[in-house]
C-alpha positions in Angstrom: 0.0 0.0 0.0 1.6 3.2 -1.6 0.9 6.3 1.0 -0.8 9.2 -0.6 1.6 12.9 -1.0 0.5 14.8 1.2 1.5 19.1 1.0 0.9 21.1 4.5 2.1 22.7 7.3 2.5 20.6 10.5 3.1 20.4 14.2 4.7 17.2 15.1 5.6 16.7 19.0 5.3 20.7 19.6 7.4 21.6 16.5 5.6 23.4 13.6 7.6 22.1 10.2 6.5 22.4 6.5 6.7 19.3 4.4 5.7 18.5 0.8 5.5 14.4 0.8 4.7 11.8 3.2 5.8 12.2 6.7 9.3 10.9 7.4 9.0 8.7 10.9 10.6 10.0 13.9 12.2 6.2 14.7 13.5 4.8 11.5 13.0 7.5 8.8 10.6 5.6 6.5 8.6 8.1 4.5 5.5 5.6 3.8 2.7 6.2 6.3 -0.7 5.5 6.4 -3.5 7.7 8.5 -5.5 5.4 11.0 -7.6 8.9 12.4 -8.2 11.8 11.5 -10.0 14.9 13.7 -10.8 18.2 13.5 -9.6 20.3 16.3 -9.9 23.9 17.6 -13.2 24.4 15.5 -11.8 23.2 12.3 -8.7 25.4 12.4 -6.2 22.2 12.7 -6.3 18.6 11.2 -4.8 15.7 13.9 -3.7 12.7 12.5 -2.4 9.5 13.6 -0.2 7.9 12.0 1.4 4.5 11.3 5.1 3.9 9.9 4.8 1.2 7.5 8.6 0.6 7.7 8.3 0.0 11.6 5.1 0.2 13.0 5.7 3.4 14.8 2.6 5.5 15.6 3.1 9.3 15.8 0.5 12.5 15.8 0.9 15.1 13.5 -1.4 18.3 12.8 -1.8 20.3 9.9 -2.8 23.9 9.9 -3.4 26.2 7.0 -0.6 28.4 6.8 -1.2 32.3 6.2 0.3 34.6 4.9 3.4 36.0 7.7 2.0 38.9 9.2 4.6 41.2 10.9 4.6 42.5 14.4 5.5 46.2 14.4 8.1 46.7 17.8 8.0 49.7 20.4 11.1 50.3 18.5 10.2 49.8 14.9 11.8 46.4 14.3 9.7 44.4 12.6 9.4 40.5 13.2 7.1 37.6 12.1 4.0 37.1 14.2 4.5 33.8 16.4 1.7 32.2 17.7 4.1 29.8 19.5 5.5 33.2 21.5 2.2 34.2 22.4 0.8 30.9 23.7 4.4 30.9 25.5 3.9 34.7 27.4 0.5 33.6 28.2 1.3 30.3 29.8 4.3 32.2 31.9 1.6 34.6 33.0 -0.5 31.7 33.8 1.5 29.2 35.5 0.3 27.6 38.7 -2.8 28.7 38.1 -6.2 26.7 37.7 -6.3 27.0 33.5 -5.6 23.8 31.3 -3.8 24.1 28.1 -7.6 24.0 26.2 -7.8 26.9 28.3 -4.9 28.6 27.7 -5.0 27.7 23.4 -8.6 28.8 23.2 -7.7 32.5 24.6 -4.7 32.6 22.3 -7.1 31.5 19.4 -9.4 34.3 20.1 -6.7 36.7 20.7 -5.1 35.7 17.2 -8.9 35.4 15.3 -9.0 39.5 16.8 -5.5 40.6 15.3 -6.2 39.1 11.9 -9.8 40.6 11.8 -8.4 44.1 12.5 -5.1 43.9 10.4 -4.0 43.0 7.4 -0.1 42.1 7.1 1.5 44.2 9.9 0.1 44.5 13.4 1.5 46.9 16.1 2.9 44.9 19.2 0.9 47.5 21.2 -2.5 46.1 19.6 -1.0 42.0 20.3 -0.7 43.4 24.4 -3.7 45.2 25.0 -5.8 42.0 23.3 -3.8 39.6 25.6 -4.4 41.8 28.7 -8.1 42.2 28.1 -8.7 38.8 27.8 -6.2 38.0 31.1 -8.2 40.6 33.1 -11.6 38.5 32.4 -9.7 35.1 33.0 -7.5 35.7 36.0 -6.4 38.9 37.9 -2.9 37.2 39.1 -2.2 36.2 35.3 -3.0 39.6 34.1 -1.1 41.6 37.5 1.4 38.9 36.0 1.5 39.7 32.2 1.1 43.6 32.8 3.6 43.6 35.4 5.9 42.6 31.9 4.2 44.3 28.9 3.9 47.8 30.8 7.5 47.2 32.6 6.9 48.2 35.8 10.0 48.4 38.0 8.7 49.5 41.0 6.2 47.8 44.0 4.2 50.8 43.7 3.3 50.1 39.7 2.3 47.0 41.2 -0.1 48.4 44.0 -1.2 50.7 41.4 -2.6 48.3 39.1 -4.0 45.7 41.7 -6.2 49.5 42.7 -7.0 49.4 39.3 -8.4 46.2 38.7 -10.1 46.2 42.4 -11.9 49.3 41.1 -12.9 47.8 38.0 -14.3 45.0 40.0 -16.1 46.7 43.3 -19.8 47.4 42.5 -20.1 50.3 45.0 -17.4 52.3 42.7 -19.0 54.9 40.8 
């Protein structure tokens, strides 16, 4: 049985890679495959397949995403740099960690934050817009994630930023303030 070609972009074990092909197996290199299940995941966005090695037997995941067109993000400082979603998910798990939010969580905020950037931009998006989006969505999630995450995009240095914007968000949150 002769796999089919296949031509996508893929996340195997964490790692996004391009391939045009069959899948090469992580154990013995064999590029002949064959899919035993396929699912949609994160409403359609993603493909997951599992996989069998017909060389070995080995059975792997892969998921393939459509791949759009690089935006850029636009730096404080004018730099430019291709829009990560990898580096997102990453500042939002750091602002989230030890807290009660599984990774469905935590992927389903970064979705939303992502679906929001590429409704409102085209190929270049302004860091500045990428923060706000992530701290608006922390501040309805978590208060310690978005003190957290804050505490890093606005770079406080002092305590007192810190007491500042823990008086903020109480504020926001007491119903007996005007």
């Amino acid at each position: 049985m002769k796999a089919q070609p296949h031509q996508a972009v893929a996340r195997q074990g964490g790692m996004r890679i391009q391939f045009c092909g069959n899948m090469r197996c992580s154990k013995c290199g064999c590029q002949e495959d064959k899919v035993i299940d396929s699912r949609t995941s994160r409403e359609g966005a993603t493909i997951r397949r599992r996989r069998e090695c017909l060389g070995c037997g080995h059975r792997y995941t892969t998921y393939e995403e459509i791949e759009h067109e690089s935006m850029m993000v636009v730096k404080r400082d004018d730099r430019r740099e291709a829009f990560s979603r990898e580096k997102l998910l990453t500042s939002v798990r750091i602002a989230c960690q030890k807290r009660p939010f599984g990774p469905k969580v935590l992927d389903d905020l970064v979705d939303k934050i992502i679906e929001e950037v590429e409704d409102n931009y085209d190929r270049e998006v302004p860091s500045m817009a990428i923060g706000e989006r992530v701290m608006e969505a922390l501040r309805k999630l978590d208060p310690i994630a978005y003190v957290r995450f804050a505490s890093v995009y606005r770079r406080f240095e002092e305590a007192s930023d810190f007491v500042q914007e823990v008086q903020k968000l109480e504020a926001a949150h007491d119903p007996t303030t005007p």
